[in-house]
C-alpha positions as a printed Julia matrix, in Angstrom:
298×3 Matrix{Float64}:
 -17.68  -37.42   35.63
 -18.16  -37.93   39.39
 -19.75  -40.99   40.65
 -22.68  -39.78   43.02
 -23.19  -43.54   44.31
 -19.67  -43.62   45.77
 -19.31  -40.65   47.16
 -22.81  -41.27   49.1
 -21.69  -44.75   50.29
 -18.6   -42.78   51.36
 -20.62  -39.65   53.38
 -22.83  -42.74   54.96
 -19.8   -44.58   55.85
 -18.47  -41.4    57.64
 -21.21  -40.66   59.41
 -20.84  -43.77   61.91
 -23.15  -46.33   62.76
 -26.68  -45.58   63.19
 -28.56  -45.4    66.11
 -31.02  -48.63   66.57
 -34.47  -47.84   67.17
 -34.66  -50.65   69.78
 -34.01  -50.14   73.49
 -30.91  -51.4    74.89
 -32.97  -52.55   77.43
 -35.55  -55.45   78.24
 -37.9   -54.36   81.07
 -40.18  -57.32   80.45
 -36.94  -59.73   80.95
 -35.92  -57.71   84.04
 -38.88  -57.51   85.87
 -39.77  -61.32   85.26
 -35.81  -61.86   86.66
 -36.8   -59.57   89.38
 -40.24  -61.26   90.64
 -38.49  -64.81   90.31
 -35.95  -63.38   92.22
 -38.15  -61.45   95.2
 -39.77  -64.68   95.23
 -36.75  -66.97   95.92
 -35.74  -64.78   98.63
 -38.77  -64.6   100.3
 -39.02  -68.44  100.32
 -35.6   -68.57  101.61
 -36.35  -65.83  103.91
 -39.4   -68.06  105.61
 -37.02  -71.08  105.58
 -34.33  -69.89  107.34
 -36.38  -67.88  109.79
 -37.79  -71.43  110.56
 -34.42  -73.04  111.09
 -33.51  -70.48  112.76
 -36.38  -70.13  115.55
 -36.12  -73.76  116.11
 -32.48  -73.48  116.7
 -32.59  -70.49  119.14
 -33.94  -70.46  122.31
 -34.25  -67.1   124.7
 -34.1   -69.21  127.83
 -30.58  -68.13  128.66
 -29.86  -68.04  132.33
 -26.04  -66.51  131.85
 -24.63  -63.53  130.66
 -22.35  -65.35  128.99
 -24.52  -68.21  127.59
 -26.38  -65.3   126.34
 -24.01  -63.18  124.57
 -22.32  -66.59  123.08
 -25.44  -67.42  121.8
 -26.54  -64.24  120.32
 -22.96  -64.09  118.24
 -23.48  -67.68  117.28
 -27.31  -66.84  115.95
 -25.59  -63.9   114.53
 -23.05  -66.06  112.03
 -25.59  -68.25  110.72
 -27.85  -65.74  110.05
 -25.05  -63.63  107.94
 -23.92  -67.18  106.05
 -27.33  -67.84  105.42
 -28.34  -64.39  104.06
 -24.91  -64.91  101.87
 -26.54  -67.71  100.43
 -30.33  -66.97  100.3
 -28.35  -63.57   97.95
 -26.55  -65.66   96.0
 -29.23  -67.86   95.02
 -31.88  -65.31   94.47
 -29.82  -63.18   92.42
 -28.61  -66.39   90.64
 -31.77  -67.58   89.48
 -33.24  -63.51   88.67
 -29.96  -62.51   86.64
 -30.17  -65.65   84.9
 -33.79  -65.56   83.83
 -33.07  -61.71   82.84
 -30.09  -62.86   80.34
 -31.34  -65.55   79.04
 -34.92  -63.87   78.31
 -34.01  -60.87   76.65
 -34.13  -60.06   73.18
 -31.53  -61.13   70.72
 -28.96  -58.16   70.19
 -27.53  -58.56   66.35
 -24.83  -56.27   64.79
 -23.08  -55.33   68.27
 -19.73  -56.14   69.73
 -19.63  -58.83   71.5
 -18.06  -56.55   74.42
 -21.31  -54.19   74.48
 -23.32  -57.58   74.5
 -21.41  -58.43   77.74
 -21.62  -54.88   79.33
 -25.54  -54.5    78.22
 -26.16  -58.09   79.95
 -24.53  -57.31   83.3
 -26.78  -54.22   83.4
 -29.79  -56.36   82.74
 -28.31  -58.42   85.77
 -27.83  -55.57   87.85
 -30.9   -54.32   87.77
 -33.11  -57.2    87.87
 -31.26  -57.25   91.22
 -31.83  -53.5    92.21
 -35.77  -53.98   91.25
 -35.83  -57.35   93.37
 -34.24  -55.98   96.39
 -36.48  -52.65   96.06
 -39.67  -55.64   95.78
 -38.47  -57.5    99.08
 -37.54  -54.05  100.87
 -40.93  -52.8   100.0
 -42.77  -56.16  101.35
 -40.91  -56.5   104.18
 -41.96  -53.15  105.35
 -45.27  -53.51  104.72
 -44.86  -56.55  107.1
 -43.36  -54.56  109.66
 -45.53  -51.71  109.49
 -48.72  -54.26  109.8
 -47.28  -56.05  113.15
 -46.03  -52.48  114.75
 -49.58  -51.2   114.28
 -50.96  -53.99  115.88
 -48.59  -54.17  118.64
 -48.91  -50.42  119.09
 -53.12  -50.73  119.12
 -52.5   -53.66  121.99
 -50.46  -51.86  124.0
 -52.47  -48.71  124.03
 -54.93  -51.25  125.6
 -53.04  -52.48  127.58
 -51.74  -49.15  128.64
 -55.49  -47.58  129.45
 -55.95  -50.4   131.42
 -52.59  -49.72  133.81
 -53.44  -45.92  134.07
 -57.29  -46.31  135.2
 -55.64  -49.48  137.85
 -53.03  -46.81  138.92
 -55.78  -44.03  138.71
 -57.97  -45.76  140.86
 -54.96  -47.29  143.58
 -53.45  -43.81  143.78
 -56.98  -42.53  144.81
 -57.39  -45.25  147.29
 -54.06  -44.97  148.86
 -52.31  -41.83  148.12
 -48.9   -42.88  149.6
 -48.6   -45.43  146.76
 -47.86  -42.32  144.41
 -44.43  -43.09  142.96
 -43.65  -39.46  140.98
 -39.81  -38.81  140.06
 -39.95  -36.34  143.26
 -41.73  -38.84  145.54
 -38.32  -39.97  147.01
 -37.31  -36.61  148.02
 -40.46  -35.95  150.1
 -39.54  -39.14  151.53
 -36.4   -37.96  152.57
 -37.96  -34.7   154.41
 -39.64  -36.91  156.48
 -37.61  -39.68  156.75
 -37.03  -40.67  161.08
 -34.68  -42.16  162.94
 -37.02  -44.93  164.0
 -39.58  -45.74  161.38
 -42.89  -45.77  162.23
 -44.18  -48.55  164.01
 -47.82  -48.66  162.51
 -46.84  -48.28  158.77
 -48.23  -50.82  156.84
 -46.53  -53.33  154.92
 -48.14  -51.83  152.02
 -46.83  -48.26  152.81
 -43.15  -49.45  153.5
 -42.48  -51.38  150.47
 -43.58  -48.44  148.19
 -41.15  -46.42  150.11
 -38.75  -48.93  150.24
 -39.2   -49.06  146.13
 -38.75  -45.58  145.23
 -35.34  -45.12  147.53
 -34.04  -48.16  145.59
 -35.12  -47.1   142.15
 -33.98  -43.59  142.72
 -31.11  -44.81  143.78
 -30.18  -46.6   141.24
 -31.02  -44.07  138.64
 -28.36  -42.17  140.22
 -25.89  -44.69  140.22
 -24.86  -45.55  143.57
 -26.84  -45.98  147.16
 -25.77  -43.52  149.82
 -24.95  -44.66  153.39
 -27.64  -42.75  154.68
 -30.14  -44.4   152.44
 -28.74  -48.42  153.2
 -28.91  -47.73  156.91
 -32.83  -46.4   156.48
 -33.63  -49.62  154.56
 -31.69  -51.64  157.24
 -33.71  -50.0   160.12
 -36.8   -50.67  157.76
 -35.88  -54.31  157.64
 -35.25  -54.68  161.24
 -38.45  -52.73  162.28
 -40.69  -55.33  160.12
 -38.44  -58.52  160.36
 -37.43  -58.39  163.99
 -34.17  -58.9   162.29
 -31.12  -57.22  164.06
 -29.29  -53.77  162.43
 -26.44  -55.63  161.65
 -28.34  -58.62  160.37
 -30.56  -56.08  158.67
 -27.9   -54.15  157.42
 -26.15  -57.37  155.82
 -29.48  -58.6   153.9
 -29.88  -54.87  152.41
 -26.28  -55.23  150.88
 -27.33  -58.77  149.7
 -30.19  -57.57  147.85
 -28.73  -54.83  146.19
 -25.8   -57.13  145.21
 -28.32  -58.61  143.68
 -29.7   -55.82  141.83
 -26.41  -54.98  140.75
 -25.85  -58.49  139.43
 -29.37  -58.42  137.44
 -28.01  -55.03  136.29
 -24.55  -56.28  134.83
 -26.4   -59.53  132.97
 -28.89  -56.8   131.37
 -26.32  -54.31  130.22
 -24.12  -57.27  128.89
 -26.95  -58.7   127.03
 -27.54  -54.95  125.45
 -23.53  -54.72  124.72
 -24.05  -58.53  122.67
 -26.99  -57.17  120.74
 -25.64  -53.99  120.0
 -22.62  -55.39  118.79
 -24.78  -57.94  117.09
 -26.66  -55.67  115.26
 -23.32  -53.66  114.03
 -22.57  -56.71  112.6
 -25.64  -57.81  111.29
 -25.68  -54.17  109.09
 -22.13  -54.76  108.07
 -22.66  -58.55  106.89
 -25.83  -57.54  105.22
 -24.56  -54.96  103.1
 -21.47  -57.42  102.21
 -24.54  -60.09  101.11
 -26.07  -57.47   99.13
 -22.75  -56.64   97.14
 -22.53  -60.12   96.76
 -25.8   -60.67   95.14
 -25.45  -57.25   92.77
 -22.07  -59.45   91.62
 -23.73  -62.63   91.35
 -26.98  -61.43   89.42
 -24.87  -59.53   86.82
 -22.48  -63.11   86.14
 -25.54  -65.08   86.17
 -27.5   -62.54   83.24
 -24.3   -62.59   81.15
 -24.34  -66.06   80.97
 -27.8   -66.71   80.88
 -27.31  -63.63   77.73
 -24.37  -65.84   76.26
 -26.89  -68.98   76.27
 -29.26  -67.25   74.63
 -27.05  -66.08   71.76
 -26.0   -69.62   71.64
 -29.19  -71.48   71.21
C-alpha cells in the first residue's frame, strides 16, 4: 500500500524552497535613509562652504601665494567632502537597515547581502537627490547671471555703438591693426589726439600679443609714439615701451599660472570626489548591515 502523504512531503521537499511573496526590498526604508541622508549632506554642504569662504580670500597679489593657496583650499575641501560622505551615508545606510522589515526563514548570509543593497542604494537615491538639487541651484544662478549680463552687454554695444559713430578711429575690429600698418609714418602725426593715439597704440599691443611676440618694427612705432607725445627721447622712449610690455608679459605669466593651479585643481578636485563618493557607497552599505543586524537583534 503506498503512503500518498510521504511521497507528497517528499515531491514538496524536492521542489526547493518557495518563493516569498514579499519583496526583498524596502523602498519606504530606503527612501527615508535616502532623504535623511540628502539632508545631512546638504547641511554639511552649507557648513563647510561657510568655513570655507571665511577661510579663503581672492586677494592674492603672487603667483605663487596664489597657486599655494588654491592647492591648500583644494585639500580641505577633498577631506571635508570625505567626511561630509562618510557621515551622510552613515546616518542614511543606517536608518535604511535598521528600518526595514524583519526578514525570517533566510540565511543569515542573504540577510547580510540583502542589507548592503538596502545600503547601497539608499546611497545611489541620496546622491541622485543632492545631484538633482544642486543643479537646480546652478541652473537658477546661471540664468540670472546670464539675464544680467545680457544687460549689461546691451548697454556696452549701444556705448560702443554710439562712440564708434562719434569717432570712427576708435573702431577696434580684428583687421583694424593692419590698416594701421598701411598707414603707419615715419614721424607720427603731430596733431593726433591723445584720444586717437592710445586706440592705436591699443590695438598694435593687443594684436601683438595675440600673436605672441612684438616685432621690432612695431616697438620702435610705439617708441616714436611715446617720444612724439612725452617729449621723451627715442632711446628713453624706446626703454619705457620695453618696460611696459615687461610688464604685460609679467601680468601674462601670473594669469596663465593661476589657470595652470586651477586646472590642476580641478583635476584633482574630480579625482578626490569620485574617491569620496566610493567611500560613502562603502560606508552606507556597513552602516545598513548593521543598522539590519540591530534590528534583528531587538
Amino acid at each position: 500500500m503506498r503512503n500518498t502523504s510521504l511521497e507528497n512531503t517528499i515531491a514538496a521537499n524536492d521542489s526547493g524552497p518557495m518563493e516569498s511573496s514579499f519583496s526583498a526590498i524596502s523602498w519606504p526604508a530606503i527612501i527615508g535613509g535616502a532623504f535623511v541622508a540628502a539632508a545631512v549632506s546638504l547641511i554639511l554642504l552649507f557648513l563647510g562652504s561657510g568655513l570655507g569662504l571665511t577661510w579663503a580670500s581672492p586677494w592674492s597679489r603672487h603667483g605663487e601665494g596664489i597657486a599655494s593657496s588654491t592647492t591648500a583650499f583644494t585639500v580641505k575641501t577633498v577631506i571635508w567632502m570625505i567626511v561630509m560622505q562618510w557621515a551622510a551615508s552613515a546616518f542614511g545606510g543606517y536608518l535604511a537597515g535598521r528600518l526595514r522589515s524583519k526578514w525570517v526563514g533566510l540565511h543569515t548570509d542573504e540577510v547580510f547581502f540583502r542589507d548592503t543593497a538596502h545600503g547601497f542604494l539608499t546611497w545611489a537615491v541620496a546622491t541622485v537627490f543632492t545631484a538633482a538639487f544642486l543643479a537646480s541651484a546652478a541652473a537658477s544662478a546661471i540664468s540670472g547671471g546670464v539675464h544680467a549680463a545680457s544687460i549689461v552687454a546691451a548697454g556696452a554695444s549701444a556705448g560702443a555703438s554710439a562712440g564708434a559713430t562719434s569717432n570712427p578711429s576708435n573702431y577696434g575690429g580684428p583687421m583694424a591693426y593692419y590698416i594701421d600698418t598701411l598707414f603707419r609714418s615715419d614721424h607720427p602725426a603731430p596733431d593726433a589726439s591723445d584720444q586717437e593715439v592710445h586706440a592705436e597704440s591699443l590695438r598694435i599691443i593687443v594684436t601683438d600679443m595675440k600673436n605672441g611676440a612684438v616685432p621690432e618694427a612695431d616697438k620702435a612705432y610705439l617708441a616714436q609714439l611715446v617720444s612724439a607725445r612725452t617729449g621723451l627721447s627715442q632711446p628713453d622712449a624706446a626703454h619705457r615701451v620695453d618696460d611696459v610690455l615687461a610688464q604685460i608679459d609679467a601680468a601674462e605669466a601670473k594669469m596663465r599660472q593661476a589657470a595652470e593651479a586651477a586646472r590642476k585643481a580641478g583635476a584633482y578636485f574630480a579625482l578626490f570626489t569620485f574617491l569620496s563618493m566610493l567611500i560613502g557607497a562603502f560606508i552606507a552599505s556597513v552602516a545598513a548591515a548593521i543598522g539590519g543586524r540591530h534590528r534583528d537583534l531587538y
